[in-house]
LUMTORKE-240141 format. One record per residue (C-alpha): residue in one letter; x, y, z. Coordinates in Angstrom, 3 decimals. Example, Ala and Ser with C-alpha at 12.3 -4.5 7.8 and 13.67 -1.06 7.14 Angstrom:
# LUMTORKE-240141
{r A,{12.300,-4.500,7.800}};
{r S,{13.670,-1.060,7.140}};
END
This chain:
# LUMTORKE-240141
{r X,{89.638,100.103,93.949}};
{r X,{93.146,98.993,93.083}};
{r X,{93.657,97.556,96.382}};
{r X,{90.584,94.937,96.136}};
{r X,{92.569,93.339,93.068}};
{r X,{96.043,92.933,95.632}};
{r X,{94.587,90.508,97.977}};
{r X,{96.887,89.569,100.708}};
{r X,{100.279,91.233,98.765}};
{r X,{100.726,93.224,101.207}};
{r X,{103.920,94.674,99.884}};
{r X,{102.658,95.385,96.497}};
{r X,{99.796,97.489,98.373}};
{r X,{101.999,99.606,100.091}};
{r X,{104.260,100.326,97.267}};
{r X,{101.339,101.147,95.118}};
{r X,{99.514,103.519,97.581}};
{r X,{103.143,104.605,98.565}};
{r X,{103.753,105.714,94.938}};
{r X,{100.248,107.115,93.692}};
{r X,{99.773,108.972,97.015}};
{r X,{96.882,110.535,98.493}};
{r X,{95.754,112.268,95.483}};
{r X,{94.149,109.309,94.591}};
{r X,{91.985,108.528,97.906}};
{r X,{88.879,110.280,96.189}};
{r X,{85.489,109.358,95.002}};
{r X,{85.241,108.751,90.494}};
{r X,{82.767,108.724,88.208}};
{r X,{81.878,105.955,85.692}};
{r X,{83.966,106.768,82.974}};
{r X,{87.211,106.881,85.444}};
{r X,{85.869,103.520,87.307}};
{r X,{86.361,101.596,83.977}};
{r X,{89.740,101.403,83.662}};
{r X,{89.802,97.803,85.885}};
{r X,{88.211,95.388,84.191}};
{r X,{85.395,94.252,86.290}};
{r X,{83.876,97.387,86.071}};
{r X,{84.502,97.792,82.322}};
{r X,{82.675,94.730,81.692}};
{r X,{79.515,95.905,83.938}};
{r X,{79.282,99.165,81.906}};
{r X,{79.797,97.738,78.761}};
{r X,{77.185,94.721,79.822}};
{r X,{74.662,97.243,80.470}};
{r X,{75.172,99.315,77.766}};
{r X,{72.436,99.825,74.912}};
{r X,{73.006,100.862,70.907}};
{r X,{69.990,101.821,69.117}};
{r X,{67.817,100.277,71.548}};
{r X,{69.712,96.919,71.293}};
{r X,{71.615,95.405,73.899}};
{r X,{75.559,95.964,73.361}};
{r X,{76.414,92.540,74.558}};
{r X,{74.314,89.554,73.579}};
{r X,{76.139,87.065,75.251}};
{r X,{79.830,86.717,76.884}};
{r X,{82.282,83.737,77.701}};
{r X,{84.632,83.156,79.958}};
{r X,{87.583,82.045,77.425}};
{r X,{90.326,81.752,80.602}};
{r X,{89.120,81.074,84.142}};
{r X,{92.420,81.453,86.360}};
{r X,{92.126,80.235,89.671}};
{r X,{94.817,82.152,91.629}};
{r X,{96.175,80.627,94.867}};
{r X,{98.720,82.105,97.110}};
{r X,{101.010,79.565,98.101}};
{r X,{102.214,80.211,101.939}};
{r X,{105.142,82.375,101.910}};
{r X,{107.077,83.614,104.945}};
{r X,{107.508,87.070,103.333}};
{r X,{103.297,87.293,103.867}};
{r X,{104.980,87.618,107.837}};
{r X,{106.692,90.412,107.479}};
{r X,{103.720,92.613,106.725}};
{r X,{105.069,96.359,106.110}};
{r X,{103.090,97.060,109.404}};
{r X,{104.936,94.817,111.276}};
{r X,{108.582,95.309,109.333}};
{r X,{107.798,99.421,110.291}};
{r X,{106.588,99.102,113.399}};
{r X,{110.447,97.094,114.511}};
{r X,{112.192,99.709,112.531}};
{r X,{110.280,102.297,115.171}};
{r X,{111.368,100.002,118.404}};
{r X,{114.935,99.387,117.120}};
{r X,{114.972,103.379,116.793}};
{r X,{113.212,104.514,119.991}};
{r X,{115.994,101.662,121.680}};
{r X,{118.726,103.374,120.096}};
{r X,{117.799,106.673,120.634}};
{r X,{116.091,107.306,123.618}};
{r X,{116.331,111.290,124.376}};
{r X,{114.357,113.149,122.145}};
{r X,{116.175,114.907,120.019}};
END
């Protein structure tokens, strides 16, 4: 779910499933799905108190438009930066060990 907010940041995507692990690769409920914000604001747009809608109405008080500028660092995906690091190796070190 985290990942859908990274876009093309490929080396913030890594890092992030790099450091939360595997642990994380399984299926939540509701209640653990609203800590990002878009779902948050589907459960709490749904949401009913004492037969009245929770939310009457919502605004949009700061529409960001997000562009990622070209960047030569968007290149050097950590598939592609990994995948030298094995060549340069394999070169180097050619009997197994």
């Amino acid at each position: 779910m985290i990942n859908s907010y990274l876009g093309e940041k490929l080396w913030l995507r890594f890092g992030i499933n790099l450091m939360l692990g595997k642990s994380l690769d399984k299926k939540t409920n509701t209640l653990q799905r609203m800590f990002l914000p878009k779902f948050l604001k589907k459960q709490v747009g749904n949401s009913f108190l004492q037969g009245k809608k929770l939310v009457k109405s919502e605004q949009v008080l700061n529409d960001v438009l997000v562009k990622d500028k070209f960047n030569i660092f968007n290149w050097f995906s950590p598939v592609v930066v990994f995948t030298l690091l094995l060549l340069i190796i394999l070169y180097w070190f050619p009997n197994p060990i």
